[in-house]
C-alpha positions, -999 to 999 in steps of 0.1 A, spaced: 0 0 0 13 35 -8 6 66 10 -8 95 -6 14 125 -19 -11 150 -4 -21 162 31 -51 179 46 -48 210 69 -73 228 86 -66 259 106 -85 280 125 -99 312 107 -78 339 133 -41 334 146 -37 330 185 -11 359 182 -35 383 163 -66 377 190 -40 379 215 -24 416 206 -60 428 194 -72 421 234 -40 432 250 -42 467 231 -79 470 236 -86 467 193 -115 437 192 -134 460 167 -103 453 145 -113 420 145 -149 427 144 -142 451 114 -129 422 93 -156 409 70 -143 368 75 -147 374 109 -183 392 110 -196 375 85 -185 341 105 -199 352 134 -237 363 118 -236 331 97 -233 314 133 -255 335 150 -279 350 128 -294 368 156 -267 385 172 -260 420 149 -220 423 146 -229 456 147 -239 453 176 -206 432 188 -187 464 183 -205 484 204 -180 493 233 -212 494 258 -222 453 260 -244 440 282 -220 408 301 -238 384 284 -234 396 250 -197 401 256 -190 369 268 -205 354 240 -183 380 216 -153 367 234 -165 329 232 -165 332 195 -133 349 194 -116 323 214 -130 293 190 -122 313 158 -85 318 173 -80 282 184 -101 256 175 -97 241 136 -132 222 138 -154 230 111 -178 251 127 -193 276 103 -167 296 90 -148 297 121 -119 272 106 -108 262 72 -88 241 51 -64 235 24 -44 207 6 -10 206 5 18 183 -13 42 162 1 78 168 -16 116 166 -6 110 204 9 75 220 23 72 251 30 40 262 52 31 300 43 0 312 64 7 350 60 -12 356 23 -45 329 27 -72 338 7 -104 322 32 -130 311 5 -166 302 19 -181 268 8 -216 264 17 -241 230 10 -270 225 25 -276 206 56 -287 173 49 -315 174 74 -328 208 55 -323 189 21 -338 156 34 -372 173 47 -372 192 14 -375 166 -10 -400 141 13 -423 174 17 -419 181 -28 -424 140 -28 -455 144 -12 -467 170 -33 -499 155 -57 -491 179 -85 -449 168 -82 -460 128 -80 -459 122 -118 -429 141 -123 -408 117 -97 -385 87 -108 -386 58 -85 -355 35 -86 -355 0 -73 -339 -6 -36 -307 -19 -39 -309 -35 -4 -336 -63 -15 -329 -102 -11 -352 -129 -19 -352 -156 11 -374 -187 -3 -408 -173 -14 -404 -136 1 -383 -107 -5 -364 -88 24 -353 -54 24 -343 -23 47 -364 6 44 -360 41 56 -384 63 70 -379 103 79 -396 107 114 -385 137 140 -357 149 119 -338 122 118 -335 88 94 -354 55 109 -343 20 96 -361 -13 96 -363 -44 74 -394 -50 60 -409 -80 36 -433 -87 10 -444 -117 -8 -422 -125 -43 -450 -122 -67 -435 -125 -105 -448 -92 -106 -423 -73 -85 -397 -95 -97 -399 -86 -131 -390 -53 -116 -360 -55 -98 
């Protein structure tokens, strides 16, 4: 087996060093100012104005949870928003590891809970029905005179498995 010629890296959107100067010398609406940051921090909490954030008159709580986002932005490199990102890099007879010019590129998908619930909710729709293409389930086995399978059901936001079995009429075998 040989290893790959590539590596992953993920790295947390801010430097320790630059959270650390920008509270030492009293400048968190440097920070605040930057648009990766901001719009990190209202893509995380959508109902916290970073406007707001730089407002030198914060109630506790609202400052705490400035500072909370600060410190995961600074030090954590799990995905989390855009509060860390990533980058591939090559593995050669010399790296070199150059943090000071990153460009921080947003990549959004959808959630696959949002995207699940949005397709049962257009599957159920009468005038989308005819429109849908049903393919047949790969998990299906025939045992004697009935076919097994595992089924999926969306209940509560989350995915429900059990097996399930019907008869193997010559009519749903000439299906599969």
């Amino acid at each position: 087996m040989s290893l790959p010629n590539f590596f992953w890296l993920r790295q947390p959107l801010l430097s320790i060093e630059r959270l650390t100067h920008c509270l030492s010398t009293g400048h968190i609406e440097e920070l605040l100012s930057d648009q990766h940051v901001s719009e990190a921090i209202r893509i995380a909490a959508p109902g916290l104005n970073t406007q707001e954030l730089l407002n030198a008159t914060l109630s506790p709580k609202v400052a705490e949870t400035r500072l909370k986002y600060l410190l995961r932005m600074s030090t954590r490199c799990t995905p989390f928003g855009l509060f860390a990102g990533g980058t591939v890099g090559y593995i050669d007879t010399s790296s070199i590891l150059d943090f000071t010019n990153r460009q921080a590129r947003p990549h959004h998908r959808l959630d696959m809970q949002v995207l699940t619930e949005l397709a049962y909710d257009l599957s159920n729709r009468p005038e989308l029905q005819h429109q849908l293409r049903y393919v047949t389930n790969q998990t299906v086995y025939q045992v004697g005179q009935r076919l097994r399978y595992t089924e999926k059901h969306w209940l509560d936001g989350q995915w429900h498995y059990f097996s399930s079995e019907v008869p193997a009429e010559s009519s749903i075998l000439k299906v599969g």
